[in-house]
MDAnalysis code that builds the backbone (N, CA, C; Angstrom):
import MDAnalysis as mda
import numpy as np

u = mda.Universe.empty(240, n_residues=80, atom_resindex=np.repeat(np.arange(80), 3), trajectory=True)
u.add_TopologyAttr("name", ["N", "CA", "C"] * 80)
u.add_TopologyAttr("resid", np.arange(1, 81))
u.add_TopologyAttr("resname", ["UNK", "UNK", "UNK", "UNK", "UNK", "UNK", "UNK", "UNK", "UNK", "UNK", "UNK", "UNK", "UNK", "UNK", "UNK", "UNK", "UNK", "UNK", "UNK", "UNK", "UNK", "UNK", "UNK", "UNK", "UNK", "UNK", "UNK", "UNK", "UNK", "UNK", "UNK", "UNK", "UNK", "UNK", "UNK", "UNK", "UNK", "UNK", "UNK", "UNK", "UNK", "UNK", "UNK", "UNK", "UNK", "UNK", "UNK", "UNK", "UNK", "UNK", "UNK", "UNK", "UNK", "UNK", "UNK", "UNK", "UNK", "UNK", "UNK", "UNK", "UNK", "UNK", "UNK", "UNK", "UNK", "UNK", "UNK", "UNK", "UNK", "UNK", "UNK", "UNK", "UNK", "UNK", "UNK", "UNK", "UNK", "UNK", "UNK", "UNK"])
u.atoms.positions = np.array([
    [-10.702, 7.421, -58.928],
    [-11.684, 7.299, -57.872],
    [-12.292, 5.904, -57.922],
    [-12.118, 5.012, -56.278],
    [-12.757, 3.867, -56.659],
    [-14.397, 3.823, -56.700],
    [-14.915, 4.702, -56.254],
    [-15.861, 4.650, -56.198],
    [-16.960, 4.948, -58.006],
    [-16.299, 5.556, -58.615],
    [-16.531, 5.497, -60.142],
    [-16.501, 4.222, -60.713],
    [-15.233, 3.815, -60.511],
    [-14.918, 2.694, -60.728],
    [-15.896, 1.204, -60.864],
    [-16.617, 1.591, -59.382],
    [-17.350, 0.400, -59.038],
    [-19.151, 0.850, -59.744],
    [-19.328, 2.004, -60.318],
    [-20.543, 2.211, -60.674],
    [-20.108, 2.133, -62.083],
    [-19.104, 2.135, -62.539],
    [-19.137, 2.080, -64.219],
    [-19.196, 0.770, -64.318],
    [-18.340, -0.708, -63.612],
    [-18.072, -1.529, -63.358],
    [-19.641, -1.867, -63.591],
    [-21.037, -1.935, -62.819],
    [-22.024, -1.974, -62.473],
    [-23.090, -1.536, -63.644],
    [-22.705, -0.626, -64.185],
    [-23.220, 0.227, -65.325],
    [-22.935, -0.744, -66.788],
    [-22.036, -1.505, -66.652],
    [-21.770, -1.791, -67.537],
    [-21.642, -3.560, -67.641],
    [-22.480, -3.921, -66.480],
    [-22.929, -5.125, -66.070],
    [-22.187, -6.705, -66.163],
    [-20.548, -5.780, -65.468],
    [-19.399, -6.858, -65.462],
    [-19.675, -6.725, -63.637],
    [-20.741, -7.635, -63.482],
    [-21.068, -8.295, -62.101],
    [-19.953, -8.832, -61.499],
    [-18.480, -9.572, -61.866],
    [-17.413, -10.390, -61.188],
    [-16.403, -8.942, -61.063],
    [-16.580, -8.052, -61.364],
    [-15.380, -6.932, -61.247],
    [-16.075, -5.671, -60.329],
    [-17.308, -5.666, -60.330],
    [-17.905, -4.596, -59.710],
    [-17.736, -5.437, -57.845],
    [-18.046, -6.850, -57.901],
    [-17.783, -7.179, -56.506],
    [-16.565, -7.203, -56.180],
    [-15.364, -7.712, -56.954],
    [-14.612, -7.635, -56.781],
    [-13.722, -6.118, -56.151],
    [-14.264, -5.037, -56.360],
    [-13.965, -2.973, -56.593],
    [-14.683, -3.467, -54.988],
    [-16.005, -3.599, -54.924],
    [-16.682, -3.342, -53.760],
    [-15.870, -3.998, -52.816],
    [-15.199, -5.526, -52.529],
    [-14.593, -6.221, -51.460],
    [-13.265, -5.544, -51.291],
    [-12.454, -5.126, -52.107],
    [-11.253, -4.111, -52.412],
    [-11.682, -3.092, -51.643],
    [-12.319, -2.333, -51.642],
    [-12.847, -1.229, -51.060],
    [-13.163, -1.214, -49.398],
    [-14.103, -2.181, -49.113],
    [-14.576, -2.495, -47.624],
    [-13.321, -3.258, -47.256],
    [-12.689, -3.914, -47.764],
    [-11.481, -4.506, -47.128],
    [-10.432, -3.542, -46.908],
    [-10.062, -2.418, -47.576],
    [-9.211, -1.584, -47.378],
    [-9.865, -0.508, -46.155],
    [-11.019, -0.034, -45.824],
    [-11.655, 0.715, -45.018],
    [-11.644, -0.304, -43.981],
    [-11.635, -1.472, -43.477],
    [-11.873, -2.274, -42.450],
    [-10.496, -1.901, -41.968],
    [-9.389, -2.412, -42.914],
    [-7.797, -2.134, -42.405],
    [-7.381, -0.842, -41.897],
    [-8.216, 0.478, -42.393],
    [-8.092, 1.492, -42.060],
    [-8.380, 2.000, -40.512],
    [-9.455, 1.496, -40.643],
    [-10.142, 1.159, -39.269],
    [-9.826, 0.321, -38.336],
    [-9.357, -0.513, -38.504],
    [-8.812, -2.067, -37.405],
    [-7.181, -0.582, -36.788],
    [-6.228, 0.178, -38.059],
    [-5.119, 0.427, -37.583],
    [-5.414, 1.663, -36.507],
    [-6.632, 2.234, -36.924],
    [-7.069, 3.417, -36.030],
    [-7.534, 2.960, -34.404],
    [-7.758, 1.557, -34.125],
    [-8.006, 0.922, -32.821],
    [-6.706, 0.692, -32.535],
    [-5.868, -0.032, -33.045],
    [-4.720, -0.608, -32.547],
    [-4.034, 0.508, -32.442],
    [-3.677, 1.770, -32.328],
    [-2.904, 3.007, -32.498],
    [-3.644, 2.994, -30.649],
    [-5.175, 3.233, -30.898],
    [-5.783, 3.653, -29.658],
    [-5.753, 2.407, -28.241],
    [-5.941, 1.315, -28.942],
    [-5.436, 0.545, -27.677],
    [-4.546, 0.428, -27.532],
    [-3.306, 0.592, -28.147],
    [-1.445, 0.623, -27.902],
    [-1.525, 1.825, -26.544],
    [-2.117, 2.644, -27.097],
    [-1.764, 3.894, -26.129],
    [-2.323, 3.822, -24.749],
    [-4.161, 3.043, -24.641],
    [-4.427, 3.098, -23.218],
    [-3.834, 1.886, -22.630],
    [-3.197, 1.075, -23.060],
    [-2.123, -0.337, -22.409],
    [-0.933, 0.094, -22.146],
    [-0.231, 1.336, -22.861],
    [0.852, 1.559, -22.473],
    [0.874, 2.550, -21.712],
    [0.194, 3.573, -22.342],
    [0.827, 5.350, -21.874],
    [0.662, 5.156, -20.167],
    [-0.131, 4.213, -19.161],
    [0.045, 4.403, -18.383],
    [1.205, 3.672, -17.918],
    [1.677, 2.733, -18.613],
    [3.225, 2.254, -18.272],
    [4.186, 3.471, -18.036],
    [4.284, 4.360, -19.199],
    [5.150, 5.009, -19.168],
    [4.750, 6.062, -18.499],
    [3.750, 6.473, -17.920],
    [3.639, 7.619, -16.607],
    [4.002, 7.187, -15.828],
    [4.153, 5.864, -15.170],
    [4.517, 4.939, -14.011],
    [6.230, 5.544, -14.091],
    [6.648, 5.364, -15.136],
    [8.223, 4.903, -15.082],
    [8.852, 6.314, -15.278],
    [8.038, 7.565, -16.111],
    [8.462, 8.753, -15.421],
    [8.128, 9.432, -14.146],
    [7.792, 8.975, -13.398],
    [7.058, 9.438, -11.813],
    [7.961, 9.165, -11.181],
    [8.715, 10.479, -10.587],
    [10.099, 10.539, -9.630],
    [10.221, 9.644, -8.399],
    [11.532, 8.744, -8.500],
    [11.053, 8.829, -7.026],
    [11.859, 9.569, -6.159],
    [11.220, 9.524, -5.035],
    [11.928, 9.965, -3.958],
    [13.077, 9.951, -2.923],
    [14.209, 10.236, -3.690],
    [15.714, 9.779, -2.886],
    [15.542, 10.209, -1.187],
    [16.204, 9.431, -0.569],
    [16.278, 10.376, 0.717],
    [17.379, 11.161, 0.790],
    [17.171, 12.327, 1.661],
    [18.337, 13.563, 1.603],
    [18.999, 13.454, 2.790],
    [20.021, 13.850, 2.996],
    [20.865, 14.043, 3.526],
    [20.691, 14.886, 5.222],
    [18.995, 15.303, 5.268],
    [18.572, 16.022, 6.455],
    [17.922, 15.072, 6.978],
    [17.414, 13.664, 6.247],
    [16.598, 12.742, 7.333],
    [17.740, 12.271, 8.017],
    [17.853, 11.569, 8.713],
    [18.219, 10.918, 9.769],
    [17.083, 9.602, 10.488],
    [18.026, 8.557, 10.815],
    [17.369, 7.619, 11.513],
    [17.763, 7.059, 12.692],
    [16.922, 6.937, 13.849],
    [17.769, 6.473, 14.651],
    [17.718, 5.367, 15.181],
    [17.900, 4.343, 15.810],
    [17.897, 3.181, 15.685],
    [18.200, 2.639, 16.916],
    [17.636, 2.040, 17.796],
    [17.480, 1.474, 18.961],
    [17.826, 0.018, 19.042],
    [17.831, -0.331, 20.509],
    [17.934, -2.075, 20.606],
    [17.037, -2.576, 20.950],
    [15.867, -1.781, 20.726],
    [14.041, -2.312, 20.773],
    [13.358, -2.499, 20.210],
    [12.073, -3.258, 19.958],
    [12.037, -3.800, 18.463],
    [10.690, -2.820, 18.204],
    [11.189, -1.738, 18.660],
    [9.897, -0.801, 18.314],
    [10.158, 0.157, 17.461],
    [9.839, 0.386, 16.216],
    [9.633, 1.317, 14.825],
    [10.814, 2.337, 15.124],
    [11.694, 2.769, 14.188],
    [12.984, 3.754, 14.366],
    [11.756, 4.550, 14.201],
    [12.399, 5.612, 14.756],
    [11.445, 7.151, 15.011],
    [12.765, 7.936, 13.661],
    [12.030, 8.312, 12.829],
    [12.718, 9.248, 11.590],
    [12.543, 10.185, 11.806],
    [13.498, 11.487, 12.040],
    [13.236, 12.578, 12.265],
    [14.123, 13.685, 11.222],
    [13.375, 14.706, 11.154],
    [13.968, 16.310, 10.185],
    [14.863, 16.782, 10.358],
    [15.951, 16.999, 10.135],
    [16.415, 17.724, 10.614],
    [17.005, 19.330, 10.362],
])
């Protein structure tokens, strides 16, 4: 347990090893913490990428139809 560690360390008034346990310690909990953001911002930067790129699209079928004029006014698409 580091935390023993750093009170016997302290207890026993080796001041260069007890800071040393303590910066070991907060430096390893910072890293712990920094990987628990980067997990969480990976996911809200991506996951909506990848909802984008599974979202069907829409083939056209074989019942639309278009018809197509020599006027330059909008083909009328119809059901059929």
């Amino acid at each position: 347990m580091e935390t023993i560690d750093i009170i016997n360390a302290i207890a026993a008034g080796n001041k260069i090893d007890a800071m040393d346990k303590i910066n070991d310690h907060l430096y390893a909990k910072a890293a712990e913490t920094m990987k628990g953001y980067k997990e969480v911002l990976a996911k809200s930067y991506f996951a909506d990428a990848e909802e984008e790129e599974e979202t069907p699209v829409e083939e056209p079928t074989a019942e639309t139809s278009v018809e197509v004029t020599d006027t330059e006014e909008t083909p009328e698409v119809t059901e059929e």
